[in-house]
N, C-alpha and C positions, 0 to 999 in steps of 0.2 A: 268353499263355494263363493262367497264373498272377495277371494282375491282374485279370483277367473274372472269374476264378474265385471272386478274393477278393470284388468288386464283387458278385457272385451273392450271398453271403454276406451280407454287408453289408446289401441291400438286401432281403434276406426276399421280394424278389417271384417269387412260382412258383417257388420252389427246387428241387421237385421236379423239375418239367419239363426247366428249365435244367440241373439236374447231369445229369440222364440224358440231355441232347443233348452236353453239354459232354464224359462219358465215350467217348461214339463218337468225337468230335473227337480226343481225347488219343490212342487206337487209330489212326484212320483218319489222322494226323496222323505217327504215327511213318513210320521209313523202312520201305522195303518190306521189305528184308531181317530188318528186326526184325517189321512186323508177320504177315510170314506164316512166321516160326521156329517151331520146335517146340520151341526150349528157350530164354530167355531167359539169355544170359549175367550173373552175378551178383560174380566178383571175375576176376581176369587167370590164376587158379590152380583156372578150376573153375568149375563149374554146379551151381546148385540142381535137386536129385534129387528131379520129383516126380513119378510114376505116374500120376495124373488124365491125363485125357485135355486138359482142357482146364482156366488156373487165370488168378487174378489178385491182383494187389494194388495199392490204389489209396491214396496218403496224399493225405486228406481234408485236411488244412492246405496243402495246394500244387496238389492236383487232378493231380498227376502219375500215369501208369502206371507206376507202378516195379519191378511184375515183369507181366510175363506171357505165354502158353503160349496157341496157338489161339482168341485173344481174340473172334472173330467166326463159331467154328464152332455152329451152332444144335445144341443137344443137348438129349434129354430130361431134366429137370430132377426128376423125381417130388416128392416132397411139397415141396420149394424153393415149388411149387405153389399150398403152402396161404398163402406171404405174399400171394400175388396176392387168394385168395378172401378172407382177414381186409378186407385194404384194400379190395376193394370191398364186402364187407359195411358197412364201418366207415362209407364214405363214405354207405349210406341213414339217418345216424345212428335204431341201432337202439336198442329200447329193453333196457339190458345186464339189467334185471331182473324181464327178461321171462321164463316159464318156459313152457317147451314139453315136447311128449311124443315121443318117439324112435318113429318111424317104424320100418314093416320096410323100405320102402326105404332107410333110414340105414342097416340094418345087413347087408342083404343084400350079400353077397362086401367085404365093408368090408375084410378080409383082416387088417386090427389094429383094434380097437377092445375099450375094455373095458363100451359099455355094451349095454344090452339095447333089446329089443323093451318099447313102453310103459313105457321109464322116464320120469321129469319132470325136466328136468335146467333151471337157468337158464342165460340166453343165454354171460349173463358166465362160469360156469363152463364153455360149449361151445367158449367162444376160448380161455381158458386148456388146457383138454384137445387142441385143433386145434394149436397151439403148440407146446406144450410135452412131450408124450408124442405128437404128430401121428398124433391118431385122427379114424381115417377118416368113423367115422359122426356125430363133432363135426363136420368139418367140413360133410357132404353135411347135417345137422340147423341149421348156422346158414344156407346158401344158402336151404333150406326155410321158414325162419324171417322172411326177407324178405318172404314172398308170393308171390315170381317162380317160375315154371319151373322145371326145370332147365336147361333152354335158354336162356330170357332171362339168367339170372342169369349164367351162362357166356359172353354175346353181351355183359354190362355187364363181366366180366373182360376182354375184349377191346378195351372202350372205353376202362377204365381203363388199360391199356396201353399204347392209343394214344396219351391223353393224357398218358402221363408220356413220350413218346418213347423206347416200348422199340421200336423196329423190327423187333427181329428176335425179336420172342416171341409166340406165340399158345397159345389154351388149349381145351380139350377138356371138362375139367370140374373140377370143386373139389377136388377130392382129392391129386391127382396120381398115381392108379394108373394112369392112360392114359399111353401113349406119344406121344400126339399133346401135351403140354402141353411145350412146348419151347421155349428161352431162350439166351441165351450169358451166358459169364459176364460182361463191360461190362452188358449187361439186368441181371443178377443182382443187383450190383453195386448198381446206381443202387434196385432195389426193396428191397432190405434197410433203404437209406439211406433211401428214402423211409417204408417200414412205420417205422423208426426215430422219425419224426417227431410219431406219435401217440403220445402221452404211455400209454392204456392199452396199447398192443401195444410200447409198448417196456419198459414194465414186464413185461410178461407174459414178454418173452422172453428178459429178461437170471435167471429164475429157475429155480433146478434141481429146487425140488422143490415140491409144489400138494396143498391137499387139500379134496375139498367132498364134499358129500352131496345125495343125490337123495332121491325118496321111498321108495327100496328100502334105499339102503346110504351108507359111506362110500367114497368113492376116491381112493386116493392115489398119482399121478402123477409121474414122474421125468423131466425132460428128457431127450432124445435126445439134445441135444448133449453130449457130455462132456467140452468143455472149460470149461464152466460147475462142473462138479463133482471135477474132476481138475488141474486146471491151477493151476502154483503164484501165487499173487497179486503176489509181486514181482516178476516177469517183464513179465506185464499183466492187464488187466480186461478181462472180457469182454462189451460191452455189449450182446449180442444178436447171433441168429442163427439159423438152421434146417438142420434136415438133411434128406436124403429119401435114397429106394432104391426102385427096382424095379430088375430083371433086366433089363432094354433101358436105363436109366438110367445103371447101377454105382453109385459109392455117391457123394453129393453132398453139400456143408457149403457153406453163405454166412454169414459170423462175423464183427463187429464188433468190434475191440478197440483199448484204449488201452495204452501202456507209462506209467510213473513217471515219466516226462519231458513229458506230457501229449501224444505225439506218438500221432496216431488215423488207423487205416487199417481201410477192407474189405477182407477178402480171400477169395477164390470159387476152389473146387474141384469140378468135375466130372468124372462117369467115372469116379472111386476103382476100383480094383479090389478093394479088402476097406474094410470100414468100420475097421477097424487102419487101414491103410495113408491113407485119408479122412483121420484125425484126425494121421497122420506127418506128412502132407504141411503139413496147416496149420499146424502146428507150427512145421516148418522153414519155413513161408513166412512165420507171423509172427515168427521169428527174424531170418532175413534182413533182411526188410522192416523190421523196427526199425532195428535195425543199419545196414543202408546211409541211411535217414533221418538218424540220429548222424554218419554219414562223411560225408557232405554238407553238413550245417550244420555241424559244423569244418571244412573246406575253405571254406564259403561258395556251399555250393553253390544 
């Protein structure tokens, strides 16, 4: 498994597709006893304490599962959401400066968003706002922005997940205030990895803080994830990530990071029961998960 994995690598062909078939493999691959645990054993003296309902962590240089918690349970994912609409927006290569007018349907029950009714906002600042402060009515204003529906546009999130071999995710609508837009964390997993891949959306989301201007005003935007703006840099880097929350959700984070040793893992948290408790848990999962990486490669593992 680990030399397909590399060979995937290597050969740049469909890497998308490949790692997201290749993360079901690594799940579906473990022993049963491990993959249908509720706590993944982490040293002989003890288990990592994490609250989510459902987590993972995957190091990207080996393609191993090296933690994880209800790897296959489908859960609602809330704004996790908006990586799916970015990437299929991204995929009708749009035009990023382009500028549009904010719709009442952008902002009708949007339930966070900072912008208004008839403002003019460019596209390229509606991804960065979708991203990075995960507002609602950026993102229901870049679906619109396409031309399509909001059904079609929702029917192309569906497509694009089939073709990245998420199996077990389907979506409802852009935003992620639905409950029906639902994913496990291996899906999660492989769509961070893949949003990853676009040069603008990986920039957009390894950033904490954003500021642009429409025809009314300025706005100045704050990532949701806070471990973009809290986390100390010697530990590791955080190259990107999203968080979401509704109330049928709990609180949710999918986060990309590197340690000083160049060793690079995803790791996915759903079901938080407090957005505190969301950011503990990654924490400790990217503690661990470094760490046991280091213990392995001195063993030789």
């Amino acid at each position: 498994m680990r030399r397909y994995f590399s060979y995937v690598q290597s050969r740049g062909v469909k890497t998308a597709v490949l790692y997201a078939v290749i993360l079901a493999i690594l799940v579906n691959f473990l022993p049963p006893h491990q993959a249908n645990a509720q706590m993944t054993p982490v040293a002989s003296d003890g288990l990592v304490r994490v609250r989510a309902r459902a987590a993972l962590v995957l190091n990207l240089h080996s393609g191993e599962v090296i933690y994880q918690k209800n790897p296959l349970a489908k859960l609602p994912i809330a704004s996790v959401t908006k990586l799916m609409t970015v990437l299929t927006f991204m995929s009708l290569n749009p035009d990023l400066d382009k500028r549009i007018t904010i719709s009442r349907q952008d902002v009708y029950r949007a339930n966070w968003t900072t912008l208004k009714y008839r403002e003019k906002v460019y596209v390229r600042d509606l991804l960065h706002a979708t991203l990075i402060s995960s507002d609602n009515a950026a993102a229901r204003a870049l679906s619109a922005a396409t031309g399509l529906t909001r059904r079609e546009f929702v029917a192309r999130m569906n497509q694009t997940a089939v073709s990245l071999g998420l199996v077990n995710s389907s979506f409802t609508e852009p935003t992620g205030l639905d409950a029906g837009n639902v994913s496990t964390v291996v899906d999660c997993a492989a769509l961070l990895w893949t949003a990853l891949q676009n040069n603008v959306v990986s920039q957009i989301l390894a950033m904490p803080f954003y500021t642009f201007r429409t025809n009314r005003r300025q706005h100045n935007i704050k990532s949701t994830n806070q471990l973009l703006r809290n986390d100390d840099p010697e530990l590791w880097s955080i190259l990107g990530g999203k968080t979401g929350y509704i109330r049928k959700a709990g609180y949710c984070l999918v986060t990309r990071a590197q340690d000083s040793s160049g060793n690079d893992v995803v790791a996915v948290v759903l079901g938080g029961v407090s957005s505190r408790t969301r950011f503990a848990d990654m924490r400790r999962l990217l503690h661990w998960g470094f760490q046991n990486i280091e213990q392995q490669d001195r063993i030789g593992g």
